[in-house]
Steps between C-alpha positions, in 0.01 A plus 500: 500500500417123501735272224623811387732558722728230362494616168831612542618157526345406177465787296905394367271231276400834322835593400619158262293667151672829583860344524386279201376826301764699619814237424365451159422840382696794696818596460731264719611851686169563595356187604775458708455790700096438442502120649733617792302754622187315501680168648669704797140742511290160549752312702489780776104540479480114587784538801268751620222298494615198608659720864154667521340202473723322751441802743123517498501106525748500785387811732295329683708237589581537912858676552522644179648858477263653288250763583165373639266696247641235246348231667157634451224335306484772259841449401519117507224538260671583235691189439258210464631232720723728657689257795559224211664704222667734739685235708540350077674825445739505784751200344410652137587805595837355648566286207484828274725663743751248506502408134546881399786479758638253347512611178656825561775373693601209263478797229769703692715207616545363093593911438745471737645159468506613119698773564725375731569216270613804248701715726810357382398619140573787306266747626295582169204477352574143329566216725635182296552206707667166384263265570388200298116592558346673245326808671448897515290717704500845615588569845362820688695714739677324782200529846724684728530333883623606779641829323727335292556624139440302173781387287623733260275463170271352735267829547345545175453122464720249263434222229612221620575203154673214490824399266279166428212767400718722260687223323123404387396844341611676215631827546211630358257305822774592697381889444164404554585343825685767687215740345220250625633499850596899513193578435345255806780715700366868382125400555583340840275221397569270822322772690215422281548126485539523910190713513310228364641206645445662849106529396464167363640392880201731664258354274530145303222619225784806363716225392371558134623851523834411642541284212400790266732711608765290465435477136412852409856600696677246255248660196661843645855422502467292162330826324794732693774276330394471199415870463933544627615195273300603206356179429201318637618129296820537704327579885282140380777309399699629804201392719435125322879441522516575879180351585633130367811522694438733823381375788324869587569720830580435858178670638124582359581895610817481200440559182675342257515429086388093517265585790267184533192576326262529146871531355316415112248803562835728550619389170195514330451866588862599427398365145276688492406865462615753818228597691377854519748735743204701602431491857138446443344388177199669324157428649310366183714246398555108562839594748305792627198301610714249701687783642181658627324198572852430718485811700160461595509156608828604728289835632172267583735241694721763677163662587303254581787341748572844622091597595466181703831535672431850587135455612627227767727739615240801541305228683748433751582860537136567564502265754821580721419701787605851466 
């Protein structure tokens, strides 16, 4: 296999023109769900690769567990300088490990410190707090522990806005607001934003697509309001007025109206025309092009991550003694 069998590490470089093509030109529904599959798709091909690559380097270390037909020269062969990069992928490996770790449980613990901080709340779908910070955000399900049950209102998810927030919108913004954030809440789009987040921790060169799908989840909610408030002009102001004043969302994994990022290319497409509703443009045009030329950069990448990831592991199968 030679170099290629870290082309799973790199192969992620492959993916920034199709979350570039795929941001600009798809529907915001379906480059979300385009970008997150091919972020979480490439982030477990390199995991893969980086263990193999770790086990072939490491098995012939002295005391390891591992069978003894992985120690073999026909196996070691396959990674070029196998002892350097796998004892390399050992605290790689670890760092991915810990980082995703991390992630997930700082993810859960600002759920439930959220909700805990709203148990004493009305239990429905609107959560208005008096606080001087201008802020909103849409907060998913309470993460049940230790069998305990989610507030009430807590189960399908709440909107959680300031007084400091409101008294800055017109009624009108308000609308778009409470639409903006239901729709993050119907979509689930912090399993989306967590998705990515988690894959930009296994590999550094996804950050690109983390950062796309953080806008085309904002692009998604912006086109959902304004299709429920009846007025794109009204989902932009809504969005310049909070950006000035808000100081965004507790966590990366929230979604939320002023979310930090290309805020002026939200507005700009709101004043705009919608984009089309189809799932899947028409081949020969301009949008159809992209769309295709997206899909088959994400099938070549998944592929090509998935081929050398699977051919170390028929190696290693090939070589454990039956």
């Amino acid at each position: 296999m030679g170099v290629f069998v870290f082309l799973p590490l790199v192969l992620p470089l492959t993916a920034w023109p199709v979350a570039r093509l795929a941001e600009q030109h798809l529907h915001p529904r379906t480059a979300t769900r385009l970008l997150t599959v091919l972020a979480v798709v490439l982030a477990l091909c390199s995991t893969v690769c980086l263990a193999l690559v770790m086990v072939v380097g490491t098995a012939q270390l002295p005391g390891n567990p591992l069978p003894d037909g992985w120690s073999d020269p026909e196996v070691r062969a396959a990674v070029p300088y196998d002892e350097v990069v796998g004892k390399a992928a050992i605290p790689a490996l670890c760092a991915v490990l810990v980082a995703c770790a991390r992630t997930v449980r700082r993810h859960g613990r600002v759920r439930r410190r959220a909700h805990l901080a709203l148990a004493g709340l009305r239990g429905t779908e609107v959560a208005v707090l008096p606080d001087a910070e201008p802020y909103a955000y849409a907060l998913p399900p309470a993460v049940r522990r230790g069998g305990g049950l989610p507030a009430r209102g807590a189960g399908r998810g709440r909107v959680v806005v300031t007084t400091a927030l409101l008294d800055r919108l017109r009624p009108a913004e308000r609308r778009a607001l409470f639409a903006h954030e239901r729709a993050h809440l119907a979509a689930r789009h912090d399993r989306f934003l967590l998705a990515v987040q988690l894959a930009a921790r296994a590999n550094p060169f996804l950050r690109p697509l983390r950062t796309a799908v953080a806008y085309t989840a904002e692009r998604w909610a912006d086109e959902e309001a304004a299709r429920a408030v009846g007025s794109r002009r009204t989902v932009a102001r809504a969005i310049g007025t909070a950006a000035l004043v808000s100081r965004g969302t507790p966590h990366p994994t929230l979604a939320g109206l002023a979310a930090p990022g290309p805020v002026p290319r939200r507005v700009a497409a709101l004043l705009g025309p919608a984009p089309a509703v189809r799932h899947w443009p028409p081949a020969f045009t301009a949008v159809g092009l992209a769309a295709w030329g997206a899909a088959a950069g994400t099938a070549a990448s998944a592929m090509s991550s998935a081929n050398s990831a699977v051919t170390m592991v028929l190696i290693l199968h090939a070589a454990t003694p039956l």
